[in-house]
C-alpha positions as a Python dict, from the first residue, in 0.01 Angstrom:
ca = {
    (1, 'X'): (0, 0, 0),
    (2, 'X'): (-197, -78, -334),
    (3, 'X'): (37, -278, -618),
    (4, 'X'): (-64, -153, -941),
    (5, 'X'): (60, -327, -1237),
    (6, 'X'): (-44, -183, -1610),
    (7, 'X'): (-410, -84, -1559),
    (8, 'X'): (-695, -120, -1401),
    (9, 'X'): (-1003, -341, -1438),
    (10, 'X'): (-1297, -148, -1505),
    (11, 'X'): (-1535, -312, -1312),
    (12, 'X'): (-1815, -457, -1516),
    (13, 'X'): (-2171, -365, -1452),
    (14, 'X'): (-2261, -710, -1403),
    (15, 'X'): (-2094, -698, -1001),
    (16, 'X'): (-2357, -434, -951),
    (17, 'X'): (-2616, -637, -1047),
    (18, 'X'): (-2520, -964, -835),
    (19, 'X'): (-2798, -1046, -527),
    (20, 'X'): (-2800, -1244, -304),
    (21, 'X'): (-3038, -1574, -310),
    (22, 'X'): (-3024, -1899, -152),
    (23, 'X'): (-3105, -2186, -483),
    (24, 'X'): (-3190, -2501, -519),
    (25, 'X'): (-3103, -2628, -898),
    (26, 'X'): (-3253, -2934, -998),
    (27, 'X'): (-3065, -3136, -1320),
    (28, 'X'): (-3262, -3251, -1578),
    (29, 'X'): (-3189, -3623, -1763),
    (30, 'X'): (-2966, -3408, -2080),
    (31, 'X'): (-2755, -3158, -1809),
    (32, 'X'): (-2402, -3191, -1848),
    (33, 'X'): (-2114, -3096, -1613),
    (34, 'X'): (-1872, -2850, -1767),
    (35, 'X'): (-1525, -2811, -1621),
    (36, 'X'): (-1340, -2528, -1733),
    (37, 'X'): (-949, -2580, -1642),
    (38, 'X'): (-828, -2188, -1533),
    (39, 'X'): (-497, -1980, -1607),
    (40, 'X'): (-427, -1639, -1516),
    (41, 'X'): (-146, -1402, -1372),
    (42, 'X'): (-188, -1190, -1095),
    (43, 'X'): (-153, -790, -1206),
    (44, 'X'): (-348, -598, -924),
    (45, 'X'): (-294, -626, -564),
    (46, 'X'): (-428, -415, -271),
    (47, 'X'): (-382, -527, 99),
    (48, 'X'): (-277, -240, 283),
    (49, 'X'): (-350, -440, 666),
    (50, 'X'): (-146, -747, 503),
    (51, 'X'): (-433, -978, 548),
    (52, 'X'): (-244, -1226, 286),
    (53, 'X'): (76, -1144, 432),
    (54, 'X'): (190, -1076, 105),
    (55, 'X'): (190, -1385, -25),
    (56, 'X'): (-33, -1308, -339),
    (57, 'X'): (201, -1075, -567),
    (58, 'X'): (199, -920, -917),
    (59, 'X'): (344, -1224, -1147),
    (60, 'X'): (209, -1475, -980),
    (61, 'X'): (9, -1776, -1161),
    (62, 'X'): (-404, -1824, -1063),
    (63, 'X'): (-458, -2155, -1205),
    (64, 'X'): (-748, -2409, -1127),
    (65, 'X'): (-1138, -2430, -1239),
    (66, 'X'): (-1462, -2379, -1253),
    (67, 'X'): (-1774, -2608, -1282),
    (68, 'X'): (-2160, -2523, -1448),
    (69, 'X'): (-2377, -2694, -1596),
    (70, 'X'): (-2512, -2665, -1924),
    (71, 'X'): (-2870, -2708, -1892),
    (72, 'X'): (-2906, -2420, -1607),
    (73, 'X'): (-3246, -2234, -1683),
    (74, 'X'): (-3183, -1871, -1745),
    (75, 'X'): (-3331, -1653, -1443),
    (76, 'X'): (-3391, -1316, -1643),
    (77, 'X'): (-3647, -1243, -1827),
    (78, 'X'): (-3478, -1032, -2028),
    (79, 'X'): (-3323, -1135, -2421),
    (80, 'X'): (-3021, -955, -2377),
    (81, 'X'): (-2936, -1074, -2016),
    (82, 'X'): (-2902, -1429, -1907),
    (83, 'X'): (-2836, -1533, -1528),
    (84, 'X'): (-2796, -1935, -1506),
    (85, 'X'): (-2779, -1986, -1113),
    (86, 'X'): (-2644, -2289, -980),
    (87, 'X'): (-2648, -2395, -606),
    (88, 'X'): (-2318, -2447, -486),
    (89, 'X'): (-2343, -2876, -495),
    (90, 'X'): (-2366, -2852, -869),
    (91, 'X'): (-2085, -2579, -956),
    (92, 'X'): (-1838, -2371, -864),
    (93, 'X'): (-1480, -2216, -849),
    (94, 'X'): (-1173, -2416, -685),
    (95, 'X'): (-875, -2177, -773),
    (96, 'X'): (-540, -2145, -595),
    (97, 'X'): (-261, -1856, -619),
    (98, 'X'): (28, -1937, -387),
    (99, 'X'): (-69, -2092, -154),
    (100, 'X'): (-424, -1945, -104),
    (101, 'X'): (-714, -2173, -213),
    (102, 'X'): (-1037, -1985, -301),
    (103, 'X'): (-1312, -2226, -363),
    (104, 'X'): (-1713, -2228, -358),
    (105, 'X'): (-1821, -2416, -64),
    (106, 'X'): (-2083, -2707, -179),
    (107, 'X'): (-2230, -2702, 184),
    (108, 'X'): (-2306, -2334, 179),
    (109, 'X'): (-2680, -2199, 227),
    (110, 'X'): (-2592, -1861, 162),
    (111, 'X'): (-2438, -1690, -135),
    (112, 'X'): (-2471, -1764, -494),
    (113, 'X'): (-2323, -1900, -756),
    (114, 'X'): (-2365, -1821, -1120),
    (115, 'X'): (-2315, -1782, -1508),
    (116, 'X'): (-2410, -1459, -1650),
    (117, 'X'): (-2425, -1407, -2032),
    (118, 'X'): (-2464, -1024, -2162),
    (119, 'X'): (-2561, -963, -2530),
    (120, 'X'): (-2620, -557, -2534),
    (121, 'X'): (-2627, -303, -2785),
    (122, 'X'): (-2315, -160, -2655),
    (123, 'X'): (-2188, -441, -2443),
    (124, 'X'): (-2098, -763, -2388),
    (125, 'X'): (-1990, -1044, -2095),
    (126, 'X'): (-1926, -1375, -1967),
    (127, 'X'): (-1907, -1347, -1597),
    (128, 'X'): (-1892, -1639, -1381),
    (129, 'X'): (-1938, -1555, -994),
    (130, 'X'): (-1919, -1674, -669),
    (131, 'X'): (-2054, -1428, -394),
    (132, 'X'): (-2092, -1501, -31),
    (133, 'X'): (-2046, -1885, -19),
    (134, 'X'): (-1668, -1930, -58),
    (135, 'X'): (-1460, -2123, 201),
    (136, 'X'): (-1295, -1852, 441),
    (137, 'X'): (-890, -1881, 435),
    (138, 'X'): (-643, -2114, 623),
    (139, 'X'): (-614, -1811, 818),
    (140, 'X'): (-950, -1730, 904),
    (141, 'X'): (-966, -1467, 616),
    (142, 'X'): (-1350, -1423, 479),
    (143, 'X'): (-1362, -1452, 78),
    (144, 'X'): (-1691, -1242, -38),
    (145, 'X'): (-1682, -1210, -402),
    (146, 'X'): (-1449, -1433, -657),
    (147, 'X'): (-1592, -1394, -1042),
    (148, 'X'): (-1432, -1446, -1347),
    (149, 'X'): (-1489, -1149, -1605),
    (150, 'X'): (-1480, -1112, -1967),
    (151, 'X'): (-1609, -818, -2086),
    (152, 'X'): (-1648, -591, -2421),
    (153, 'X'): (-1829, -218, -2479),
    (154, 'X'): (-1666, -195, -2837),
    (155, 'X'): (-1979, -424, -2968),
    (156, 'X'): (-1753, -700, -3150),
    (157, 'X'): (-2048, -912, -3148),
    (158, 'X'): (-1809, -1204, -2979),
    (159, 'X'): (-2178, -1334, -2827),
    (160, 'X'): (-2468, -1420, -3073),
    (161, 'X'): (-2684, -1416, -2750),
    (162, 'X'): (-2778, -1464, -2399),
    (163, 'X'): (-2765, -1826, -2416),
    (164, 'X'): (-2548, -1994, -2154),
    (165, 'X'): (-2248, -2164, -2416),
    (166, 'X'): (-2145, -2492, -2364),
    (167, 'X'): (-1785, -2396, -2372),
    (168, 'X'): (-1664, -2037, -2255),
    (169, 'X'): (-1561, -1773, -2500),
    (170, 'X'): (-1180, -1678, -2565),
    (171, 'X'): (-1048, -1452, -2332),
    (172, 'X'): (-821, -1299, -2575),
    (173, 'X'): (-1162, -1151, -2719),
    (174, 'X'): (-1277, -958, -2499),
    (175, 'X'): (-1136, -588, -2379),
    (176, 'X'): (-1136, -728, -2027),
    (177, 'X'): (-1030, -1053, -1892),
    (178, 'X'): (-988, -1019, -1527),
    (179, 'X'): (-1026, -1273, -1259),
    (180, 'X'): (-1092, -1054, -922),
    (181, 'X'): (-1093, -1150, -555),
    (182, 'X'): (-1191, -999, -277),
    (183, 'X'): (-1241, -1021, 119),
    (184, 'X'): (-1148, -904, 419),
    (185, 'X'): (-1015, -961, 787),
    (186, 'X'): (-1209, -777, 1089),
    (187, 'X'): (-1195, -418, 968),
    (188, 'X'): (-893, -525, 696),
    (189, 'X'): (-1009, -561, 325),
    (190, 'X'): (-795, -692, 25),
    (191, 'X'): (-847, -745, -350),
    (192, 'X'): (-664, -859, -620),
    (193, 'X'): (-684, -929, -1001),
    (194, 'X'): (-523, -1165, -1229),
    (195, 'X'): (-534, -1123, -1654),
    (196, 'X'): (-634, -1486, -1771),
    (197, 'X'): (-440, -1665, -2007),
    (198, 'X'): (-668, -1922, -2069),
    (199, 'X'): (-961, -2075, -2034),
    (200, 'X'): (-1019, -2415, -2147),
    (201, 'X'): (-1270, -2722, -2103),
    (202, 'X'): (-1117, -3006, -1930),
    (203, 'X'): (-1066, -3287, -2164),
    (204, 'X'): (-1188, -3615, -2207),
    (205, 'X'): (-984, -3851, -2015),
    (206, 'X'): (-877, -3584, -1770),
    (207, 'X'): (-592, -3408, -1909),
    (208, 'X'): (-555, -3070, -1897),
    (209, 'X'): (-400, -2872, -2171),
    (210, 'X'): (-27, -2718, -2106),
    (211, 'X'): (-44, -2367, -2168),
    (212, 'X'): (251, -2169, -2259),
    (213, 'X'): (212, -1778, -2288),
    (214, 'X'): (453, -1595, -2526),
    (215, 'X'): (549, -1248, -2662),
    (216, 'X'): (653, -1161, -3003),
    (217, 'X'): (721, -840, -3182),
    (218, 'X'): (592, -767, -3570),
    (219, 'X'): (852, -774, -3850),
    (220, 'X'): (698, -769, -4125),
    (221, 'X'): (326, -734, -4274),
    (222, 'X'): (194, -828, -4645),
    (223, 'X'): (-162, -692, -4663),
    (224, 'X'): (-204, -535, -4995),
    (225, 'X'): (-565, -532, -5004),
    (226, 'X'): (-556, -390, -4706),
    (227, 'X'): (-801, -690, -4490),
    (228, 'X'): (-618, -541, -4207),
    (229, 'X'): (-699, -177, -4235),
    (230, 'X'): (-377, -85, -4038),
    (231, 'X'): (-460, -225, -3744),
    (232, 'X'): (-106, -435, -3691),
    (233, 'X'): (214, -210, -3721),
    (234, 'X'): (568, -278, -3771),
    (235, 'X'): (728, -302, -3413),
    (236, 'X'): (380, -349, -3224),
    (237, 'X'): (372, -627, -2961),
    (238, 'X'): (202, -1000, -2997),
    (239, 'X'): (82, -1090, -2676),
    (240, 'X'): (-109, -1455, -2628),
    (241, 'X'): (-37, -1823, -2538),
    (242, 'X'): (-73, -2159, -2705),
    (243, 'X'): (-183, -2491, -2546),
    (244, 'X'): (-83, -2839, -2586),
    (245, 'X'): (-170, -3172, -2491),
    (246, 'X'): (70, -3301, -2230),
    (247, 'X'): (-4, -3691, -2259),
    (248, 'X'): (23, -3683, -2595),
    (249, 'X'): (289, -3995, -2744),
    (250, 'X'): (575, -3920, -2992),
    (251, 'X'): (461, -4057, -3345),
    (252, 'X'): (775, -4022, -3488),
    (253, 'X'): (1044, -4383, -3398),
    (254, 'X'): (1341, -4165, -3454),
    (255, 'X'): (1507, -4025, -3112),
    (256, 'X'): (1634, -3718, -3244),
    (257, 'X'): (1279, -3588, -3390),
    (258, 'X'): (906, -3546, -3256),
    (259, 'X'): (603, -3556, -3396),
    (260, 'X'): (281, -3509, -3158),
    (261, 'X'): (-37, -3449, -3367),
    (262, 'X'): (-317, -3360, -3090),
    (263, 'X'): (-644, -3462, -3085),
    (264, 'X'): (-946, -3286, -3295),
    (265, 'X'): (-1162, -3153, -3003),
    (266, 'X'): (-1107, -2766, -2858),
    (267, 'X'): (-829, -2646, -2666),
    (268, 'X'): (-554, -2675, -2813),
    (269, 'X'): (-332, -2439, -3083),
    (270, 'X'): (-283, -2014, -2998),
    (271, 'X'): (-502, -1707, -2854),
    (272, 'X'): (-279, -1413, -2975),
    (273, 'X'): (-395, -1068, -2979),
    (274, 'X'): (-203, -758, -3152),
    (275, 'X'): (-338, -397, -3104),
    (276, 'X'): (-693, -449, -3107),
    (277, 'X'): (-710, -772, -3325),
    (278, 'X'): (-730, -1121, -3236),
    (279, 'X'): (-660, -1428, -3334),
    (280, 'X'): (-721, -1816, -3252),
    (281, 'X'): (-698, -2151, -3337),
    (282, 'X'): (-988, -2384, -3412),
    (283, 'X'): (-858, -2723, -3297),
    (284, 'X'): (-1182, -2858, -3342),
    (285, 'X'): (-1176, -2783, -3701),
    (286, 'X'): (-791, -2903, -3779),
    (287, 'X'): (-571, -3047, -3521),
    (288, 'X'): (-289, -2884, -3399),
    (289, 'X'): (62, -3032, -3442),
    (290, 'X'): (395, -2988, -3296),
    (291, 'X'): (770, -3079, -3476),
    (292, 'X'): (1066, -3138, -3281),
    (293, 'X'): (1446, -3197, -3362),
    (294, 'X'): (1726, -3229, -3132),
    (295, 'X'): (1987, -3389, -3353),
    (296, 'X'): (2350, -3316, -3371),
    (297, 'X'): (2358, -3083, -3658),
    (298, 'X'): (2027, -2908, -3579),
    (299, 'X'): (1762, -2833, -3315),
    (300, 'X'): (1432, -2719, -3457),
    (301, 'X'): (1106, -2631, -3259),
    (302, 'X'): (734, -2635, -3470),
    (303, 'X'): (377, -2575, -3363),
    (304, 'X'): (98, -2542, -3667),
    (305, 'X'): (-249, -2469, -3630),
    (306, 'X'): (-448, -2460, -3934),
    (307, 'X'): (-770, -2257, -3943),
    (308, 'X'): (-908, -2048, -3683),
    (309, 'X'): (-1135, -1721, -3607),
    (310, 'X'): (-1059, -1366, -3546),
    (311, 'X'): (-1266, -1025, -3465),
    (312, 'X'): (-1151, -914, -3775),
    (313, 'X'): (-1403, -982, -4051),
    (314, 'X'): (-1180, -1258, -4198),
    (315, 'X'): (-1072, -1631, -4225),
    (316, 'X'): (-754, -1752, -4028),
    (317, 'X'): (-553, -1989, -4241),
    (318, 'X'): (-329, -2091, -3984),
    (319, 'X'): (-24, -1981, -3709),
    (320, 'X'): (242, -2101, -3716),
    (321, 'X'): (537, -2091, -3494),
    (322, 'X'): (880, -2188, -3606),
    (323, 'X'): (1237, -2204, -3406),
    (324, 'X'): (1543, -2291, -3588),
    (325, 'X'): (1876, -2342, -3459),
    (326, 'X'): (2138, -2412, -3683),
    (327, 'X'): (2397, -2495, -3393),
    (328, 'X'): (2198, -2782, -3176),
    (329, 'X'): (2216, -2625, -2865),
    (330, 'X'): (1885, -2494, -2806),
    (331, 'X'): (1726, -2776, -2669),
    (332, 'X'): (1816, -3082, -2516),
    (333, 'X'): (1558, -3371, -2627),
    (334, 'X'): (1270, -3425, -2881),
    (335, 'X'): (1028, -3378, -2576),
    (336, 'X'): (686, -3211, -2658),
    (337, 'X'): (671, -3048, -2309),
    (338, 'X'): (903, -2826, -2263),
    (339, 'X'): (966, -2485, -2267),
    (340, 'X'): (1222, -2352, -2556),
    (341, 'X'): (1408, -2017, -2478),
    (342, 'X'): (1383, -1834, -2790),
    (343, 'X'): (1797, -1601, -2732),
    (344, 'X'): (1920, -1989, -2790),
    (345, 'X'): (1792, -2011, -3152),
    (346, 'X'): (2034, -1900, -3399),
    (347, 'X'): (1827, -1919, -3696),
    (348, 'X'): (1464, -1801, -3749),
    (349, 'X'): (1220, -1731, -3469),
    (350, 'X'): (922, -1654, -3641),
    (351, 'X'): (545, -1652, -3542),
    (352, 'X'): (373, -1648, -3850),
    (353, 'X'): (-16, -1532, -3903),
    (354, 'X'): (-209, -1578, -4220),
    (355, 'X'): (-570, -1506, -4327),
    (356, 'X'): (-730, -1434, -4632),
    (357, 'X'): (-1097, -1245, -4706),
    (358, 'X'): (-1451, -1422, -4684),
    (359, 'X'): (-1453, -1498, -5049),
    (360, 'X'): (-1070, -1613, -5040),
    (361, 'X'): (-942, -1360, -5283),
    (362, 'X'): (-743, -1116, -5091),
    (363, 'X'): (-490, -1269, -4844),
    (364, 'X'): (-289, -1114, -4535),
    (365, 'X'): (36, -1249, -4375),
    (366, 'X'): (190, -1104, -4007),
    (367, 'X'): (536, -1249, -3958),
    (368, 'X'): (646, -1155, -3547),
    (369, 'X'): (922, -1251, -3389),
    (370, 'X'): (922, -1455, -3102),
    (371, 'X'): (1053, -1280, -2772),
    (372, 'X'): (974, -1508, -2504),
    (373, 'X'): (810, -1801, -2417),
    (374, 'X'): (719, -1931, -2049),
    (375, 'X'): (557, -2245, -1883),
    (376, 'X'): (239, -2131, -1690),
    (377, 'X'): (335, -2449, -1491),
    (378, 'X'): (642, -2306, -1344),
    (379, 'X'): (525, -2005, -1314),
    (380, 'X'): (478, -2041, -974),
    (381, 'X'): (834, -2106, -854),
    (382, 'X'): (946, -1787, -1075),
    (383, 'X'): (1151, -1521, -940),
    (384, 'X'): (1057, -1168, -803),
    (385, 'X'): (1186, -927, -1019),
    (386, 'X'): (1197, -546, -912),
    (387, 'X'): (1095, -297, -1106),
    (388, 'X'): (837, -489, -1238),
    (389, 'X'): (616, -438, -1514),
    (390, 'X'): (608, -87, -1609),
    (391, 'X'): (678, 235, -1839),
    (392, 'X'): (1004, 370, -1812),
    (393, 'X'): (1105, 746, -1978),
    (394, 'X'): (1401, 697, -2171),
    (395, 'X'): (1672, 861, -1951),
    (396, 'X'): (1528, 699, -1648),
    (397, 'X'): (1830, 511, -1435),
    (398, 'X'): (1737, 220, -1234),
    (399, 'X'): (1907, -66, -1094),
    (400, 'X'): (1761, -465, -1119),
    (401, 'X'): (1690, -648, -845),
    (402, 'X'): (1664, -1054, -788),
    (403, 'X'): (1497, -1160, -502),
    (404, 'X'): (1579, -1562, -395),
    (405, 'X'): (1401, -1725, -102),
    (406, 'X'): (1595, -1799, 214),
    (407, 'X'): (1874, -2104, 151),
    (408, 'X'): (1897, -2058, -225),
    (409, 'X'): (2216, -1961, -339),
    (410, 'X'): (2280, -1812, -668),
    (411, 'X'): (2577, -1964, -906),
    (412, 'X'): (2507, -1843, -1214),
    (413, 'X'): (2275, -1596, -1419),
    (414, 'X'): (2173, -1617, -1790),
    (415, 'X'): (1947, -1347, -1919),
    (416, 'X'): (1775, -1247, -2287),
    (417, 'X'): (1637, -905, -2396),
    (418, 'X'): (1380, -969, -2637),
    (419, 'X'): (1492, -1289, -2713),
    (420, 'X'): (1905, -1210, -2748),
    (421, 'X'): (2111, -1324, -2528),
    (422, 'X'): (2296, -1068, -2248),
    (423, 'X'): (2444, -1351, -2001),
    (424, 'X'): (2743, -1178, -2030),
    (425, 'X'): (2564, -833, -1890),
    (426, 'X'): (2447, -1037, -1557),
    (427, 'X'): (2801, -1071, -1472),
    (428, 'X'): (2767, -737, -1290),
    (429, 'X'): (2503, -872, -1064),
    (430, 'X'): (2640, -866, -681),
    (431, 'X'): (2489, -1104, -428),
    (432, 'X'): (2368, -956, -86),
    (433, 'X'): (2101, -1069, 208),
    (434, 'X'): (2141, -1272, 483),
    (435, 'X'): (2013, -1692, 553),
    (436, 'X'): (1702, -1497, 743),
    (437, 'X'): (1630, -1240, 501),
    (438, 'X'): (1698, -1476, 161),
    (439, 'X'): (1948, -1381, -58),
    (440, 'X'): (1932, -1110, -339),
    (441, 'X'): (2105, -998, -678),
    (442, 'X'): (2174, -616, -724),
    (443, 'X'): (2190, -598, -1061),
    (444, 'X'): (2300, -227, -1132),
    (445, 'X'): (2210, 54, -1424),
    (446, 'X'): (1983, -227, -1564),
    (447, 'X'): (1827, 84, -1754),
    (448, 'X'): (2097, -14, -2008),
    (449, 'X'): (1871, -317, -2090),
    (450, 'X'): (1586, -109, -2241),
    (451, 'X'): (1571, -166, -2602),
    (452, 'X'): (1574, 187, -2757),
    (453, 'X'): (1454, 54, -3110),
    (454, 'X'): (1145, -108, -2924),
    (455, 'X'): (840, 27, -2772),
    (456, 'X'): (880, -303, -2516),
    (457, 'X'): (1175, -455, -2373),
    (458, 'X'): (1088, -808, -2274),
    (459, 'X'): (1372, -940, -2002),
    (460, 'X'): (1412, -1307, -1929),
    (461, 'X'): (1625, -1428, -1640),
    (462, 'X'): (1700, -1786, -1526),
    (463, 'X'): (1944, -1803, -1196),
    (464, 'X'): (2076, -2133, -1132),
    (465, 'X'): (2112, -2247, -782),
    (466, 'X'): (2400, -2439, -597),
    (467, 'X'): (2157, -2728, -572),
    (468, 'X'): (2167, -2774, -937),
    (469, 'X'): (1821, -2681, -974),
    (470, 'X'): (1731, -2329, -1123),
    (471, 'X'): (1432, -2046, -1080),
    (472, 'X'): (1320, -1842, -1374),
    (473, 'X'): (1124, -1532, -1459),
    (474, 'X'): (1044, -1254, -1745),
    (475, 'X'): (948, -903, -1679),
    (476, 'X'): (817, -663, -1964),
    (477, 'X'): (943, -290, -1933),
    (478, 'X'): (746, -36, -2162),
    (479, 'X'): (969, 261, -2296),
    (480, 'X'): (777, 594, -2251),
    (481, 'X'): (726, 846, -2582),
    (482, 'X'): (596, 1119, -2645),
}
């Protein structure tokens, strides 16, 4: 049976244009490698024989990467389409999702693998694709097409060509940012899709960017020359992530604050989008810096990223995000990686966005608050939530369900909806399951946790375990309207 989570990928005409050819790619004395470090979060799965044995579920993190190289000669003649095809010793994709690994096979004589840029009229795409030369599954499971897809048909000019870049695009864009798989097993087929999150060039020294996705929800707009053109609405949703550099050393002596300024290459700093706008940080223009407290009369939590670029005709100044808790409980060190819960800040919790117009007269500010925030690192080990992501009408009655794996038993449950603490709601939870089955939380008439002010309810849940150790995970609920 297919999982469907929000909607479907429209499948980009570039998969109908793929062939099949068997290359030979020769480097040239100024190629350079490009790694590209890979996030994304599965939101389309259809297995109906259970080839994957259900291991690959909506939720779950796609992380990994893909190599090309930048002096690839483009194989179309054509100005608005570019094909750079490597042979798969020089590049490729090496992605995992649970505990599947889906990577181009470097000994393959078959297949292809390539970079396609599109530049239309109408359109425009980064696709990067691996057809027909992917190592099969530890179960024997053959892999035909993997591609990463970014794709536009509102013609925001995001391309300036059909020149291969040296470092990809934002995701957040383009309309459609899918990574899709798909295979099969005898007469069995499967697919699924995953939204990135990010997409970002590994970095010198080989450390790869911690990225954090968030959710926020718009409070307040000043736009009186209207640079916006009412395109961000009170109450609308903020949707992105934000990167930093995990290696990075505290500049600040003091043990109760942090200050980590990052390096002044790309990668780093926010990819937010709201309605159809986007914005993101240019952290090789400005770095990107991060302000921590954790003393014993206040906890505070800081990332600024000056400058930036957006679809919208207009200069970023900067984001900013800014957590303030006034009773130093919110976090418990001046750590730069970690992952603040946003219910445990008393004070402010506010993701700001400010631009002004090309000749710097007219300015805009967006203040959002900040719902959620998770670790794409963990995501992983999160918890299956049922229902999960999905529209809900408004006198809809549902219960909540935790799912634990077999051996992990539940001792407590804290839980936020958009980003205020209900703890106290979870008490209602009751455990069930068995040590073969794994246990469960019923959690019941959970329809009480929809946010009737809101257009989203955002729910985060962390269940400690009698281990000490604890499993965390957020699920978004949509309240139908009509």
């Amino acid at each position: 049976m297919d999982i469907i989570q929000g909607k479907r990928m429209k499948l980009p005409k570039i998969c109908a244009l793929l062939t099949l050819f068997t290359l030979g790619v020769s480097g040239t004395v100024n190629a350079e490698l490009v790694t590209v470090q890979v996030s994304a979060t599965v939101n389309y799965v259809s297995d109906a024989g259970m080839v994957l044995s259900g291991a690959v579920q909506p939720g779950a993190t796609v992380t990994g990467s893909y190599t090309f190289e930048t002096n690839t000669p483009d194989a179309d003649y054509s100005p608005r389409f570019g094909r750079y095809r490597h042979a798969p010793a020089v590049g490729g994709l090496d992605l995992t999702v649970a505990e599947l690994t889906i990577k181009t096979d470097a000994d393959a004589v078959n297949g292809e693998f390539s970079v396609d840029v599109i530049n239309g009229d109408y359109e425009e795409g980064y696709h990067v694709a691996s057809i027909d030369n992917i190592q099969p599954l530890a179960n024997g499971a053959h892999i035909y097409d993997a591609g990463i897809h970014l794709h536009n048909w509102n013609g925001t000019n995001v391309l300036i060509s059909d020149a291969l870049p040296a470092t990809p695009p934002k995701p957040a864009q383009f309309e459609e940012r899918q990574i899709a798989i798909a295979g099969k097993s005898g007469d069995d087929y499967f697919h699924f899709e995953a939204e990135i999150n990010s997409l970002v060039v590994k970095s010198t020294g080989n450390a790869t960017p911690r990225t954090y996705t968030l959710v926020a929800r718009v409070e307040d707009i000043y736009d009186p020359a209207g640079l916006l053109q009412g395109g961000v609405a009170v109450g609308e949703t903020v949707n992105g992530s934000y990167q930093l550099e995990p290696t990075l050393s505290d500049r600040e002596p003091s043990p109760e604050r942090g200050y980590y300024k990052h390096p002044l290459v790309s990668g780093y700093g926010f990819e937010l989008s709201v309605s159809d706008l986007t914005f993101l940080s240019d952290s090789a223009a400005a770095p990107v810096r991060a302000s921590i407290a954790n003393r014993d009369s206040h906890d505070l939590y800081e990332i600024w990223a000056e400058g930036g670029t957006s679809n919208g005709g207009f200069t970023l100044n900067e984001i900013f995000m800014h957590l303030d808790d006034a009773s130093a409980t919110a976090l418990s060190s001046d750590a730069l990686i970690q992952t603040p819960d946003p219910a445990k800040f008393d004070g402010p919790r506010d993701l700001i966005i400010a631009g002004r117009s090309a000749n710097g007269s007219d300015f805009f500010r967006i203040r959002a608050q900040v719902l959620s925030i998770a670790d794409s690192v963990d995501a992983a080990s999160e918890l299956t939530l049922l229902p999960t992501d999905g529209q809900f009408l408004p006198s809809q009655e549902f219960d909540l369900g935790i799912a634990l794996a077999p051996g992990e038993h539940p001792v407590s449950i804290e839980g936020s909806v958009n980003g205020d603490n209900h703890s106290s709601w979870f008490g209602s939870c009751q455990k069930r399951g068995s040590e073969i089955d794994g246990d469960f939380l019923i959690c019941p008439k959970a329809h009480y946790l929809l946010d009737s002010t809101a257009a989203l309810t955002v729910v985060n849940i962390t269940v400690t375990l009698e281990d000490g150790s604890s499993r965390s995970a957020q699920v978004k609920w949509e309240l139908l309207r009509r």
